[in-house]
N, C-alpha and C positions, 0 to 999 in steps of 0.2 A: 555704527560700532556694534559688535557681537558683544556677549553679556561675558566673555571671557575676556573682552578689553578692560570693561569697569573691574574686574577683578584686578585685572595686573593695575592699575589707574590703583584702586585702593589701597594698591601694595604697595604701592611706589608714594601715595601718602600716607601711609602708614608707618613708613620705615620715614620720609622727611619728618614727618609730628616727632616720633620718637629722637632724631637725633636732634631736633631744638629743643625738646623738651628734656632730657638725659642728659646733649650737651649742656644746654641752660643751667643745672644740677651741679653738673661735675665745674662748671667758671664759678659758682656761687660757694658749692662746699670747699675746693681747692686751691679761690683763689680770691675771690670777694672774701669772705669772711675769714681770712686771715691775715689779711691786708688792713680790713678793719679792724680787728681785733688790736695790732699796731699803734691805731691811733688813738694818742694818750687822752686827747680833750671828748672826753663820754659822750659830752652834747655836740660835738662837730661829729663825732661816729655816728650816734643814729640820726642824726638829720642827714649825714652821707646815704646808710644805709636807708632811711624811708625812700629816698627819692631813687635809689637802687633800685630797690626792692619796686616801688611802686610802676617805673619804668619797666621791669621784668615780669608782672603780674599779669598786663596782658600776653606775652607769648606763652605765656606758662598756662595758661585756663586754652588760649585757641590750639597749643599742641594737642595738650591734653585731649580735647576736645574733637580733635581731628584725627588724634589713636587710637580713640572710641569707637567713633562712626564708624572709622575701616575696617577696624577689628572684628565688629559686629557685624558688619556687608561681609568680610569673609569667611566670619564660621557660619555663617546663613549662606551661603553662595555654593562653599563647600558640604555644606553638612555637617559640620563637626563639630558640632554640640556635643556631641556623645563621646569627645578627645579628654571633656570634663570629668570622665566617670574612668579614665586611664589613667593607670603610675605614670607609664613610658611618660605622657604630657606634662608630666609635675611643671614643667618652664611655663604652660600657659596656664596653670595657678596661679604662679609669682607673678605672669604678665600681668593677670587679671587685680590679682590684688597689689600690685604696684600703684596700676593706673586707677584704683579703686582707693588706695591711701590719698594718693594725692589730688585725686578728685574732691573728696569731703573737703581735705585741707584747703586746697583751694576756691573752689564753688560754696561752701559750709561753713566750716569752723575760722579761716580767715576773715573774711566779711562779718562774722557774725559775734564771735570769741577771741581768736588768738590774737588778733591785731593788736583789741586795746590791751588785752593779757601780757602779751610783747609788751608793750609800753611801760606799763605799771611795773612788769618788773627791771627791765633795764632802767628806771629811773630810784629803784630800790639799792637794786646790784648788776651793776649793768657789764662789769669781768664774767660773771657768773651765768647770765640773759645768754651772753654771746657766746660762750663756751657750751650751754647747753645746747644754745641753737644748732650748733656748728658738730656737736654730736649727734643729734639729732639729722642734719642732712649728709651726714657720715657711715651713717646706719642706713637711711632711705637711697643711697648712692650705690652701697656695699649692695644692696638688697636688689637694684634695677639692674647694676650693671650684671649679678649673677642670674638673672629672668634673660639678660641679653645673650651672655654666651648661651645660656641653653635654648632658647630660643635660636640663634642661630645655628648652633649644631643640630638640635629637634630638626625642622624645618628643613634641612641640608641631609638627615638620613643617621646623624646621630646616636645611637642609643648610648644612655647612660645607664642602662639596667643591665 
């Protein structure tokens, strides 16, 4: 294999991480959590949601994980490190800090914080728990999917300047 295979190979995982991890986003914000939100008995919603949630945890950490590595093999492969210090690039900011939000969130502050935080307060206010949650991946959904268009039109020859 020439080292312009593993390039296209890291594109090609790059773009599969991104659409289980995006897609995974967009079935959780638009369609898990207002499905949940529905059901009236609080403690049958989060014991629904833990075992949701916790089924969807690991593809959520191995996308991520996998849009990283690629990412990083192709601005080191290409050189374009220095795309970070360009307006035209704004889309691989949002990439970066996309995949940079929900890195912490999921490697960091989940395992560490938010979990049992989630808990305590769904069992406080648990309408309240799931409407912030649900704004919250409403806002990180809004935020990915606009790094994607421009990511794809960047990439494609795009300019939005």
């Amino acid at each position: 294999m020439q080292s312009f295979d593993y390039f296209i190979l890291a594109r090609v995982f790059h773009i599969i991480g991104i659409v289980l991890w995006i897609g995974g986003v967009a079935f959780v914000t638009l369609v898990l959590l207002p499905s949940l939100k529905k059901i009236p008995n609080k403690q049958e919603r989060m014991t629904l949601f833990e075992k949701l949630e916790g089924a969807f945890s690991f593809q959520a950490k191995f996308s991520t994980l996998i849009t990283g590595l690629s990412g990083v093999y192709m601005l080191e492969y290409m050189n374009a490190w220095s795309r970070y210090l360009e307006f035209q690039f704004w889309w691989m900011h949002l990439m970066t800090l996309v995949w940079f939000i929900f890195t912490v969130v999921l490697f960091v502050l989940e395992p560490l914080f938010s979990h049992k935080w989630f808990n305590q307060q769904a069992k406080l206010n648990c309408d309240k728990t799931f409407k912030y949650l649900h704004i919250m991946h409403i806002v990180l959904l809004s935020i990915s999917l606009i790094a994607i268009f421009g990511a794809a039109g960047g990439v494609h020859g795009l300019s939005f300047i």
